[in-house]
Structure formats: structure tokens, C-alpha cells
PDB file of N, CA, C, O and CB in Angstrom:
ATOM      1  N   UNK A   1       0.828  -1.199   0.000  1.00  0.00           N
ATOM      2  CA  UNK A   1       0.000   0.000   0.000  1.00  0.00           C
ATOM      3  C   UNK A   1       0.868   1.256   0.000  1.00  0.00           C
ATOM      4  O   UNK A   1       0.478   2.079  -0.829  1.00  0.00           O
ATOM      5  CB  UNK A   1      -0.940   0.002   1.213  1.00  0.00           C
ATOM      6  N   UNK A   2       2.193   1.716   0.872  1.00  0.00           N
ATOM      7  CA  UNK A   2       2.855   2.466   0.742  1.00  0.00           C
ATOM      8  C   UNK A   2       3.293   2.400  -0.589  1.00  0.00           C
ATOM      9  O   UNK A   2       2.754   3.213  -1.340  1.00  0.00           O
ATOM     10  CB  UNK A   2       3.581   2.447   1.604  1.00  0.00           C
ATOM     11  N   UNK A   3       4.012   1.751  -1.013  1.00  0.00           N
ATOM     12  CA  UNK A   3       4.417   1.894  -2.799  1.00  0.00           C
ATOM     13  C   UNK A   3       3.660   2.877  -3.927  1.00  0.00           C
ATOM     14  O   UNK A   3       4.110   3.680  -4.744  1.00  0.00           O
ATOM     15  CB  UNK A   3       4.126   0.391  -3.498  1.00  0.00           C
ATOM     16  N   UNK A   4       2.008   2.345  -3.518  1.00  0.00           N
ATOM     17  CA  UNK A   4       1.133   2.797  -4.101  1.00  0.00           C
ATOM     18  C   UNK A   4       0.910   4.265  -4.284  1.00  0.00           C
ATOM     19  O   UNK A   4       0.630   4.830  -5.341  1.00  0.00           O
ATOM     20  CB  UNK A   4       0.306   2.278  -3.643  1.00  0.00           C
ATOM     21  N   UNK A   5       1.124   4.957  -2.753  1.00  0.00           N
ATOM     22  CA  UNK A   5       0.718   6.336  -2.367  1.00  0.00           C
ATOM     23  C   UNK A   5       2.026   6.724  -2.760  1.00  0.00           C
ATOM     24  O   UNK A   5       2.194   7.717  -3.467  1.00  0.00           O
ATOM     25  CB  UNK A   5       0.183   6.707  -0.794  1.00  0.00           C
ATOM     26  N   UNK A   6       3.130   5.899  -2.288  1.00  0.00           N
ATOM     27  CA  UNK A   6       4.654   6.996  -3.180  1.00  0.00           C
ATOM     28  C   UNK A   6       4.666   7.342  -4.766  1.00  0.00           C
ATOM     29  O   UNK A   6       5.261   8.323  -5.214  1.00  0.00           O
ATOM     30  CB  UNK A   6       6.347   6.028  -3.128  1.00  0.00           C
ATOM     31  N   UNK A   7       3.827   6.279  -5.684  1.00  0.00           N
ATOM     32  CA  UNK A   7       3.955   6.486  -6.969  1.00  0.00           C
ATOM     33  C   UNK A   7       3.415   7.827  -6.948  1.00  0.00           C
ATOM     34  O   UNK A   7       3.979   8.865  -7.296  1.00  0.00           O
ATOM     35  CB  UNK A   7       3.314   5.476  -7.875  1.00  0.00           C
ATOM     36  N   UNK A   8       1.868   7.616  -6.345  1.00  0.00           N
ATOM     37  CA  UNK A   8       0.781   8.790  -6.786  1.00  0.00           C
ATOM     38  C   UNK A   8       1.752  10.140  -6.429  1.00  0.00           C
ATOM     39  O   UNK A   8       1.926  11.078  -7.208  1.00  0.00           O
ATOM     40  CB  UNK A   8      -0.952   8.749  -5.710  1.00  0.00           C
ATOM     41  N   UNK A   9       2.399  10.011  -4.946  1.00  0.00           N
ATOM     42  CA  UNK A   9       2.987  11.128  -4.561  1.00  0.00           C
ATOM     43  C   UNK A   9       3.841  11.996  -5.463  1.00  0.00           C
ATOM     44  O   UNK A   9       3.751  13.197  -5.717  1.00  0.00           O
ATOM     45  CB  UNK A   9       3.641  10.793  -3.596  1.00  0.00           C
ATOM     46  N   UNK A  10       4.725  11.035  -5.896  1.00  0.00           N
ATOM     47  CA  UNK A  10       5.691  11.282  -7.234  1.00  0.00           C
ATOM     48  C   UNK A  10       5.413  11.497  -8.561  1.00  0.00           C
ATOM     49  O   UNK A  10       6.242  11.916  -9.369  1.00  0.00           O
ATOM     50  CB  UNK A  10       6.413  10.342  -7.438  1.00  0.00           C
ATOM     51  N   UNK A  11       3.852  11.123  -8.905  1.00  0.00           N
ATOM     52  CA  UNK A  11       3.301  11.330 -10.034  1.00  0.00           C
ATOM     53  C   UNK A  11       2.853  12.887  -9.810  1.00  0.00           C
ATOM     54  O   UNK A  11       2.956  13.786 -10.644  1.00  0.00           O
ATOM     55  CB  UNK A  11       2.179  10.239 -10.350  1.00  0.00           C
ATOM     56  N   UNK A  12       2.369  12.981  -8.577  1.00  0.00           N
ATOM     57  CA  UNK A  12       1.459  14.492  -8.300  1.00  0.00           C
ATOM     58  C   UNK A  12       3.148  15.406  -8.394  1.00  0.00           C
ATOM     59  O   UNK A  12       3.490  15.749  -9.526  1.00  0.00           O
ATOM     60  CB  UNK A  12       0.260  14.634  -6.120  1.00  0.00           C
ATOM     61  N   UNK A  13       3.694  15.600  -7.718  1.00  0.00           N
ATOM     62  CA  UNK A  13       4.857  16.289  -7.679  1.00  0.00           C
ATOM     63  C   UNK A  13       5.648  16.393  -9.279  1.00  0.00           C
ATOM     64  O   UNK A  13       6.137  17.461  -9.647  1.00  0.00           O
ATOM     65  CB  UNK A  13       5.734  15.522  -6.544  1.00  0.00           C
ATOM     66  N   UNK A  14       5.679  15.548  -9.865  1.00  0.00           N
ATOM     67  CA  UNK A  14       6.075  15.623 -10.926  1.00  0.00           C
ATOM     68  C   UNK A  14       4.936  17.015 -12.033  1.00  0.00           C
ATOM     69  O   UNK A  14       5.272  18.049 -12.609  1.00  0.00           O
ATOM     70  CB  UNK A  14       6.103  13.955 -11.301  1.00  0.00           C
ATOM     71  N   UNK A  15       3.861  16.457 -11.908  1.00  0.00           N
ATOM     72  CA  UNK A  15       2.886  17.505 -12.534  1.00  0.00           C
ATOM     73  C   UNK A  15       3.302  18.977 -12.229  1.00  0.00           C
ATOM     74  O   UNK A  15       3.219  19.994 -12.917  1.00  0.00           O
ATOM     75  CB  UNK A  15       1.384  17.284 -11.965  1.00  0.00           C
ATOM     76  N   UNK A  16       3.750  18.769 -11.041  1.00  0.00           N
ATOM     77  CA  UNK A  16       3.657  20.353 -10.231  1.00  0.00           C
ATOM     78  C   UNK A  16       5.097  21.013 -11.285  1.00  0.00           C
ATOM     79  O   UNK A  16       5.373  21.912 -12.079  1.00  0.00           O
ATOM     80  CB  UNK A  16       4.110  20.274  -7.836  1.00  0.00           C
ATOM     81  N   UNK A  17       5.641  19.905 -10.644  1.00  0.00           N
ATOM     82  CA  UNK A  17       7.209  20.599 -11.428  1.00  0.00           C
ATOM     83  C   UNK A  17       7.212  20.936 -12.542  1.00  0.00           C
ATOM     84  O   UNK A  17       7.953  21.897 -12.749  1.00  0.00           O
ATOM     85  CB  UNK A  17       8.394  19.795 -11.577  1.00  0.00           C
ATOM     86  N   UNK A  18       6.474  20.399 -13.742  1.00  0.00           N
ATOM     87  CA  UNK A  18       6.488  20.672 -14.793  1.00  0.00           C
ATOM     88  C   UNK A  18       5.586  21.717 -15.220  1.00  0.00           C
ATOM     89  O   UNK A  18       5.903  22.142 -16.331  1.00  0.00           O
ATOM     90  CB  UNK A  18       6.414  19.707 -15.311  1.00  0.00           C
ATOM     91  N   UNK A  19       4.256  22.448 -14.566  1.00  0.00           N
ATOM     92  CA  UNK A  19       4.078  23.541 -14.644  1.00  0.00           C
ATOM     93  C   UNK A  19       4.720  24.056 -14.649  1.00  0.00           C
ATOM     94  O   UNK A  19       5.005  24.564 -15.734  1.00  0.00           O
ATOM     95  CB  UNK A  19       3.609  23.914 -14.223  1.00  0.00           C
ATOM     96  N   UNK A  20       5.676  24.458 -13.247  1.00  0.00           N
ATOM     97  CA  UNK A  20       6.139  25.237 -12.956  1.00  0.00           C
ATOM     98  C   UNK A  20       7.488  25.440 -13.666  1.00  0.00           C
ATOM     99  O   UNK A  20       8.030  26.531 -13.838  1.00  0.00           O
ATOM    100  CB  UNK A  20       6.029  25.149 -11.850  1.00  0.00           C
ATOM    101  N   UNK A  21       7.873  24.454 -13.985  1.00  0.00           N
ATOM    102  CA  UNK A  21       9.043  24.613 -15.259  1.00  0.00           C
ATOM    103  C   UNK A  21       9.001  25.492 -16.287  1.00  0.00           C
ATOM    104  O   UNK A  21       9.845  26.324 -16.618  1.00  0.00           O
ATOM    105  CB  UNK A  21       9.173  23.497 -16.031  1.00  0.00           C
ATOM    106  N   UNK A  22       7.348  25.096 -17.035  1.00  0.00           N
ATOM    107  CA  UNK A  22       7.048  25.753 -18.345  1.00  0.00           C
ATOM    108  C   UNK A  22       6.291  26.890 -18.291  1.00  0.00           C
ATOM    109  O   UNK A  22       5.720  27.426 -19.241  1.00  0.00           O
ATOM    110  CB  UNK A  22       6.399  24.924 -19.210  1.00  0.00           C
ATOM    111  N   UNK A  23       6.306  27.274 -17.034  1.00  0.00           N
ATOM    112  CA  UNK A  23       5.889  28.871 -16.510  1.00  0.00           C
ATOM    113  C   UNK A  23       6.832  29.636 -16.178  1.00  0.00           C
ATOM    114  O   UNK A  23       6.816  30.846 -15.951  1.00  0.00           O
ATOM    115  CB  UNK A  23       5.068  28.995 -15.329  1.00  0.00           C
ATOM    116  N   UNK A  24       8.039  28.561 -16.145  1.00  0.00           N
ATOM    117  CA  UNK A  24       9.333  29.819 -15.731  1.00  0.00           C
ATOM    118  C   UNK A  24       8.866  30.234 -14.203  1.00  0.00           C
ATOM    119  O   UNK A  24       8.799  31.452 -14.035  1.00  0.00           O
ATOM    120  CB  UNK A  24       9.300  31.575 -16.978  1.00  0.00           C
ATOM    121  N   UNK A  25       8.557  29.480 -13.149  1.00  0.00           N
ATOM    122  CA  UNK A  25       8.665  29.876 -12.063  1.00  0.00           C
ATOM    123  C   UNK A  25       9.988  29.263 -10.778  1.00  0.00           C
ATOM    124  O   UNK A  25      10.387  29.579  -9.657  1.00  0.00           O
ATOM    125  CB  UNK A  25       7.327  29.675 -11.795  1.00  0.00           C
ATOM    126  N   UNK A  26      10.286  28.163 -11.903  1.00  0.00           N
ATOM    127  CA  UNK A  26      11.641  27.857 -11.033  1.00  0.00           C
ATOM    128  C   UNK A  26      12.756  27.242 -12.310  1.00  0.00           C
ATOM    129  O   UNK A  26      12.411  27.093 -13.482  1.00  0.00           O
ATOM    130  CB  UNK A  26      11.269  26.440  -9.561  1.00  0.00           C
ATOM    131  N   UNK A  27      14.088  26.952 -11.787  1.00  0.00           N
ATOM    132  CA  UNK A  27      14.609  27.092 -12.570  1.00  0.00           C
ATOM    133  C   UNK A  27      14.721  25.176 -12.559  1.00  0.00           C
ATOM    134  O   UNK A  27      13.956  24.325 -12.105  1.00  0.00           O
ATOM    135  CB  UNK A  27      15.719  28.261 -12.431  1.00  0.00           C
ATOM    136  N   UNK A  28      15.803  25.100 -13.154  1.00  0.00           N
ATOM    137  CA  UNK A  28      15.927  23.379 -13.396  1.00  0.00           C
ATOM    138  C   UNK A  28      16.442  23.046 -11.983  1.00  0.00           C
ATOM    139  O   UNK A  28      15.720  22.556 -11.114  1.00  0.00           O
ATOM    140  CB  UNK A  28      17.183  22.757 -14.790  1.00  0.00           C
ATOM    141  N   UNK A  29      17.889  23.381 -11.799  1.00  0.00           N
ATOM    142  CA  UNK A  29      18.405  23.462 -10.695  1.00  0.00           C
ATOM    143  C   UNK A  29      17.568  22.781  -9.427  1.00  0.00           C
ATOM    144  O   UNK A  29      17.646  21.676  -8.890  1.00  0.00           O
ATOM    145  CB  UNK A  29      18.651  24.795 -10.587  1.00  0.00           C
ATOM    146  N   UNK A  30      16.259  24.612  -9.067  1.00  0.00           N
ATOM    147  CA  UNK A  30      15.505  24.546  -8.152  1.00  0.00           C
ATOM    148  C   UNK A  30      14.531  23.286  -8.142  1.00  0.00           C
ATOM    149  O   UNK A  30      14.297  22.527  -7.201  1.00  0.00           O
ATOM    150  CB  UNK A  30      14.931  25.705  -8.155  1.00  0.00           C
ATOM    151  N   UNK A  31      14.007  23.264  -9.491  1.00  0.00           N
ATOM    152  CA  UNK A  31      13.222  21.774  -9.385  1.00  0.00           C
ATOM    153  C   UNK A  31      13.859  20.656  -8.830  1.00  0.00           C
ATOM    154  O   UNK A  31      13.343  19.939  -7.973  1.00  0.00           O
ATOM    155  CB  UNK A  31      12.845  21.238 -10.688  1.00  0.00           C
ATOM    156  N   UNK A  32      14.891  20.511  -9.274  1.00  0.00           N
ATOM    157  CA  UNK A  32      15.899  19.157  -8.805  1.00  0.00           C
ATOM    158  C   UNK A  32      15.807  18.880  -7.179  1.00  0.00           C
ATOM    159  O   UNK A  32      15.400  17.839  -6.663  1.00  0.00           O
ATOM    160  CB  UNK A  32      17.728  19.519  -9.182  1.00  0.00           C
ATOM    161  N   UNK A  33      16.285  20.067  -6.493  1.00  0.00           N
ATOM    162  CA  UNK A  33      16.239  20.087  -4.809  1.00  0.00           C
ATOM    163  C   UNK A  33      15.082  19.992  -4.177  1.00  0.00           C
ATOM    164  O   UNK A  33      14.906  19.278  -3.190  1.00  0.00           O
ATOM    165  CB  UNK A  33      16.739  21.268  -4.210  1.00  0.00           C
ATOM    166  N   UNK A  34      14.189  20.738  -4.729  1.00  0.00           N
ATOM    167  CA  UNK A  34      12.617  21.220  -4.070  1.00  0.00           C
ATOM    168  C   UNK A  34      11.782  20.036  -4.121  1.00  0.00           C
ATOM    169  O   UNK A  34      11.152  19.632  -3.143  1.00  0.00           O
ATOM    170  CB  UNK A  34      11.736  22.502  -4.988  1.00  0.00           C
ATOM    171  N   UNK A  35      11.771  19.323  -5.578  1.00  0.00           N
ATOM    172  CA  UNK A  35      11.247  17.988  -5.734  1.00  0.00           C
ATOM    173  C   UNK A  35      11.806  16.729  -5.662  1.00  0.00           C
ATOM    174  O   UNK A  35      11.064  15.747  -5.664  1.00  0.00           O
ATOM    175  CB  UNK A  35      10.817  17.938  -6.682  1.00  0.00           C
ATOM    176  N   UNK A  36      12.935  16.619  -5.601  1.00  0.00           N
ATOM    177  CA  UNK A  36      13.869  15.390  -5.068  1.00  0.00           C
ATOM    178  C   UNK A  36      13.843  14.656  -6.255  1.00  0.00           C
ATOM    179  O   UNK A  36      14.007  13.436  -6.221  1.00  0.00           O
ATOM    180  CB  UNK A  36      13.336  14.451  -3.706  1.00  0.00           C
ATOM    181  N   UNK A  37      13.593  15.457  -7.650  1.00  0.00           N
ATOM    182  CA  UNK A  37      13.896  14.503  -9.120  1.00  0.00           C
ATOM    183  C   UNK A  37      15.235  14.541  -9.174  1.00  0.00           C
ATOM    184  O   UNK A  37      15.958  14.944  -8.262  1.00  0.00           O
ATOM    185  CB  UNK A  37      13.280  15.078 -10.678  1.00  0.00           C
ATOM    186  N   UNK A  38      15.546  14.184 -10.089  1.00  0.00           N
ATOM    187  CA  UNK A  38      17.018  13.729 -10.687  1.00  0.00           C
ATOM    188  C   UNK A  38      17.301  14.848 -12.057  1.00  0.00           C
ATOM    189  O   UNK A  38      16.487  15.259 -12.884  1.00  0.00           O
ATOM    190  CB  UNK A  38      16.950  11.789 -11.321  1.00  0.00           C
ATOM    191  N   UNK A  39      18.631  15.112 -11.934  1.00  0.00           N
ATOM    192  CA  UNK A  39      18.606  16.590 -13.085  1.00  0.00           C
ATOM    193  C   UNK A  39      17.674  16.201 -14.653  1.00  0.00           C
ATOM    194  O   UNK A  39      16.935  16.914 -15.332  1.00  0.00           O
ATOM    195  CB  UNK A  39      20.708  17.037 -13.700  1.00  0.00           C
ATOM    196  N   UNK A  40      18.145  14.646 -14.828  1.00  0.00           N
ATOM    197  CA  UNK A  40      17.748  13.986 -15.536  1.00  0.00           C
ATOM    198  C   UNK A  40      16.305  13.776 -15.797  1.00  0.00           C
ATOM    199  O   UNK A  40      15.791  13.558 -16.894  1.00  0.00           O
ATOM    200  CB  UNK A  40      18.288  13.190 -15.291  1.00  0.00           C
ATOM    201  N   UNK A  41      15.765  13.864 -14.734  1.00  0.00           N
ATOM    202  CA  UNK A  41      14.114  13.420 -14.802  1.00  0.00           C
ATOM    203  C   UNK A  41      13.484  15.182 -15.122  1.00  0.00           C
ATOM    204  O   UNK A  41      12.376  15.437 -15.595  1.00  0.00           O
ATOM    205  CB  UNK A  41      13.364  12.497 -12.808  1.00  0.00           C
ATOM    206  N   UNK A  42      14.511  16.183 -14.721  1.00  0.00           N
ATOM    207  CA  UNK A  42      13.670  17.132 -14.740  1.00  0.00           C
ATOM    208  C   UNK A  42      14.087  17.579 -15.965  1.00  0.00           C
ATOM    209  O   UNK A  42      13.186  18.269 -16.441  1.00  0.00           O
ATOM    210  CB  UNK A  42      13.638  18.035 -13.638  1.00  0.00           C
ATOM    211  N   UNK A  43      15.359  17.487 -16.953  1.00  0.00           N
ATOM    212  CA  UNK A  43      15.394  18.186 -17.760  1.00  0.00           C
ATOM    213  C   UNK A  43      14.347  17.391 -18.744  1.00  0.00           C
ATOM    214  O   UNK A  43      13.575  18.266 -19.136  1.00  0.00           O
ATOM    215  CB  UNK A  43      16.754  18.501 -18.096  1.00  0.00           C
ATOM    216  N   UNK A  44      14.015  16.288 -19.252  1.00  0.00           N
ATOM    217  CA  UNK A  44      12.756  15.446 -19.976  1.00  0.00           C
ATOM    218  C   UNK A  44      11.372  16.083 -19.783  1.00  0.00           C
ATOM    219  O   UNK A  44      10.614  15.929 -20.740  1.00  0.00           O
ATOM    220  CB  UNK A  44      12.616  13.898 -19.347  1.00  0.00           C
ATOM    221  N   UNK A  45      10.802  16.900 -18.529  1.00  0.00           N
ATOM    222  CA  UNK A  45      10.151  17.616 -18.382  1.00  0.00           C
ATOM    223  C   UNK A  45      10.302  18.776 -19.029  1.00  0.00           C
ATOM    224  O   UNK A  45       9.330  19.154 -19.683  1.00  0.00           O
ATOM    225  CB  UNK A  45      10.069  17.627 -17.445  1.00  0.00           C
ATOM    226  N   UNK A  46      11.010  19.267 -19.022  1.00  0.00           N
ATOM    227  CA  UNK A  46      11.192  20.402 -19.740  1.00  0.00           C
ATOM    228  C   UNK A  46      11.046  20.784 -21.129  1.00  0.00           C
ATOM    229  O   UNK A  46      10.786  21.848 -21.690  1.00  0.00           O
ATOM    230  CB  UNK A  46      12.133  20.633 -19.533  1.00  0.00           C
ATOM    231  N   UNK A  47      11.333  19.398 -21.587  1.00  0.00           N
ATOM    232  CA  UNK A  47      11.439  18.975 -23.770  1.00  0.00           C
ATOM    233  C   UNK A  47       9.670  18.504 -23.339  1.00  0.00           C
ATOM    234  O   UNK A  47       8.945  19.071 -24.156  1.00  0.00           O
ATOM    235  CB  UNK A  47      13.162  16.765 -24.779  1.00  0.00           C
ATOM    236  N   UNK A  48       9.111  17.951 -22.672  1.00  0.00           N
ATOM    237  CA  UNK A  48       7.748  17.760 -22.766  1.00  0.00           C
ATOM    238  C   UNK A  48       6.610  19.073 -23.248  1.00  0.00           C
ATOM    239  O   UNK A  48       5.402  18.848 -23.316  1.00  0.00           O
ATOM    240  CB  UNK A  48       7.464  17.262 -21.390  1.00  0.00           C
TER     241      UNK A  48
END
């Protein structure tokens, strides 16, 4: 059951980041720390 709620958690957080990416409200960097992605996971967000 925990597994479950970490995906969703990480699925919801991911959404967030990528607004906020393609609004220019944070930078790549900041996404990386704030959301605990990987530079990697966030720059793919970004080409999305």
C-alpha cells in the first residue's frame, strides 16, 4: 500500500514541477532540490 501512495505522490509532484518549469517559475536546478527529481528526470520535463 505504501508503494502505491509513493507512486501517486511522485506522479502528483512531478505535474507540479512541470508547470512550474514551463511557466518559468523555477529554474531546473531549483526543481531538482525542491522535488527530489534527478537533473535527468527534470530536464525530460522540460522537452515535454
Amino acid at each position: 500500500m505504501c508503494k502505491i501512495f509513493e507512486d501517486m505522490q511522485k506522479e502528483a509532484m512531478i505535474k507540479v514541477a512541470k508547470r512550474m518549469i514551463a511557466d518559468g517559475v523555477v529554474s531546473l536546478e531549483t526543481a531538482v532540490e525542491y522535488f527530489g527529481l534527478s537533473l535527468e528526470e527534470v530536464e525530460s520535463l522540460q522537452k515535454e
